[in-house]
C-alpha positions in Angstrom: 93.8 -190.9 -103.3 97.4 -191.7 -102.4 99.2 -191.7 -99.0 101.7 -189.2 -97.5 104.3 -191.6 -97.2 106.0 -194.6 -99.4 104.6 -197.7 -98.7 106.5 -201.1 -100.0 107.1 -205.0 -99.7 109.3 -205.8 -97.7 111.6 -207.2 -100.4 110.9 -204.3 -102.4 111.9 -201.9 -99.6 115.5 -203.0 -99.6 117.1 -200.3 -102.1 114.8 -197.8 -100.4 116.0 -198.0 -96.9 119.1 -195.4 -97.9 116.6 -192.6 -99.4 114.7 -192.3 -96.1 115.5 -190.6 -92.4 112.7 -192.9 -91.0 111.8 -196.2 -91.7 108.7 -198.0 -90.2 108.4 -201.9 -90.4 105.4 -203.7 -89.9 106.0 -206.9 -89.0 103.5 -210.0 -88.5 102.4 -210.4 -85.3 104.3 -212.6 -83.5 107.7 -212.1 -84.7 110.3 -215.4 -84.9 113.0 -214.5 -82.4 115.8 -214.3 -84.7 113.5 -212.0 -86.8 113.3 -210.3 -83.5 117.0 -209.9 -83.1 117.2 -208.3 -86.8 114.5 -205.8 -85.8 116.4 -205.0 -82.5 119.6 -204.6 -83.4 118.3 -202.7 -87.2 115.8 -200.0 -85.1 116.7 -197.2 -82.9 112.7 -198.0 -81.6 110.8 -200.9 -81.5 107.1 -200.4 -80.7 105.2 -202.9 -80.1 101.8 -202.5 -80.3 99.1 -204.9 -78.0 95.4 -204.7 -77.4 94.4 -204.7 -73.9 92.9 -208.4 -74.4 94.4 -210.7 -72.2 95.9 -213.0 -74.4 98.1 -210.4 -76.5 99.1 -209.1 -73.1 100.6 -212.5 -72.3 102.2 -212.7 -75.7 103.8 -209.1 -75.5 104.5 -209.7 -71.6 107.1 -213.3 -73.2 108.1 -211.2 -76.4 109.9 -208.5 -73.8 110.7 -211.0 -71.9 112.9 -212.3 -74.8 113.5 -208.5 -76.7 114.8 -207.2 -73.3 118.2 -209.8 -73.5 118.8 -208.0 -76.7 118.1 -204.8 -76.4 116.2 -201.9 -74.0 115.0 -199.7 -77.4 111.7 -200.8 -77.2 108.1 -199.5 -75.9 104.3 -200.9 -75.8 101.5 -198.9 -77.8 98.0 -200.3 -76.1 95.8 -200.0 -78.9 91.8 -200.7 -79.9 91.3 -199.6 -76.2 87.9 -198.9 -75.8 87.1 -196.2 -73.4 83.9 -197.5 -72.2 85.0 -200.4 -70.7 87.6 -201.2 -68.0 90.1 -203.6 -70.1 92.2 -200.6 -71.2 93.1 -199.7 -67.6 93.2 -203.4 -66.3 95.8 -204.0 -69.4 98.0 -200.8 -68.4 97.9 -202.2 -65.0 99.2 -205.5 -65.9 102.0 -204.2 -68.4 103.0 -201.7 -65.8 102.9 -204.0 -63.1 105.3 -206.2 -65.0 107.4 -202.9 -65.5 107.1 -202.9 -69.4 107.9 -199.1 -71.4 104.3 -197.7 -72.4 103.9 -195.3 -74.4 102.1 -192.7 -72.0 99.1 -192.5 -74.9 97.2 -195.0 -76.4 94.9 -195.6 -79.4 91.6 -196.1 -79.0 89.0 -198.3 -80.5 87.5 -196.3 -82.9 85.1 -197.3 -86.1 86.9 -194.4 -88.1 90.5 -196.1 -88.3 88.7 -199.4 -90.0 86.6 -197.2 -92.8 89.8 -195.1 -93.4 91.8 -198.0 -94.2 89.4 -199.1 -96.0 89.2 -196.1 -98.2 92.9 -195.9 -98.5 93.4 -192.6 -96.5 95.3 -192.2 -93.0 92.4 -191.4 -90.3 92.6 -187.5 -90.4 91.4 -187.6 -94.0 88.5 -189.9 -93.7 85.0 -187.9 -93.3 84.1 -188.9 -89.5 83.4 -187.1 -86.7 85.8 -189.0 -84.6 88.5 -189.4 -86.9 90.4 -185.8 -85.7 90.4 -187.5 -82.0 92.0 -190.8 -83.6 94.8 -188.5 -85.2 95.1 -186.6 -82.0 96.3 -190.1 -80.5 98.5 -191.0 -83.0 100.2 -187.2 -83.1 100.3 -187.4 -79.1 102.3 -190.8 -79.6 104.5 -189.4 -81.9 105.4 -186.7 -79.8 106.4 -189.4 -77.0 108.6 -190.9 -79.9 110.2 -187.8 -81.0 111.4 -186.8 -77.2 112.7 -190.5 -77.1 114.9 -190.2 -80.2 115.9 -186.7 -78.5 
């Protein structure tokens, strides 16, 4: 099975940036700031994706902190939320308390997204049950991206 979409290195993604309309980067996790800089001033939207635990809250909380002096094209995913606990809402709470974008949607924890990566295919084509409500999610978040860039 293949993907939809090109996937390359980041050095080997250089001489395909000019053949594409959009361009995702995935970045480690904790980007240095100047990489941060590169990212903000290179992207027409940053997302940056946190799970509601408390400690990547904090980190996402001091990396808009520092993002926000550079730029305001940027909006927080919450992701791995699991719905049958209360972190999710505590963590939108916090993020919204502390006036970060969200994203309206978020991604939720789901066993499907692991097995699919796993098998080398995007959710929607791995055989579980749940895996049409995990590309629901990400279809709903792209919507929210689409109106942005509108």
């Amino acid at each position: 099975d293949t993907l939809p979409f090109m996937v390359a290195s980041q050095a080997g993604a250089t001489g395909l940036v000019k053949q594409y309309t959009h361009i995702i980067v995935d970045t480690q996790a904790r980007p240095e700031p100047d990489e941060l800089k590169d990212l903000a001033q290179g992207s027409d939207l940053l997302i940056l994706p946190t799970t509601p635990n408390h400690l990547d809250i904090d980190v996402t909380i001091k990396a808009v902190e520092l993002l926000s002096t550079m730029t305001d094209n940027y909006r927080v995913l919450l992701t791995q939320v699991d719905s049958r606990t209360k972190t999710g809402r505590e963590a939108r709470k916090a993020l919204e308390e502390a006036k970060l974008p969200l994203f309206k949607r978020e991604i939720p924890r789901l066993v499907a997204f692991e097995r699919a990566a796993e098998k080398g295919v995007i959710v929607k084509d791995y055989p579980d049950p749940r895996s049409n409500f995990g590309w629901l999610c990400y279809q709903a978040v792209g919507k929210e991206i689409f109106a942005l860039m509108t």
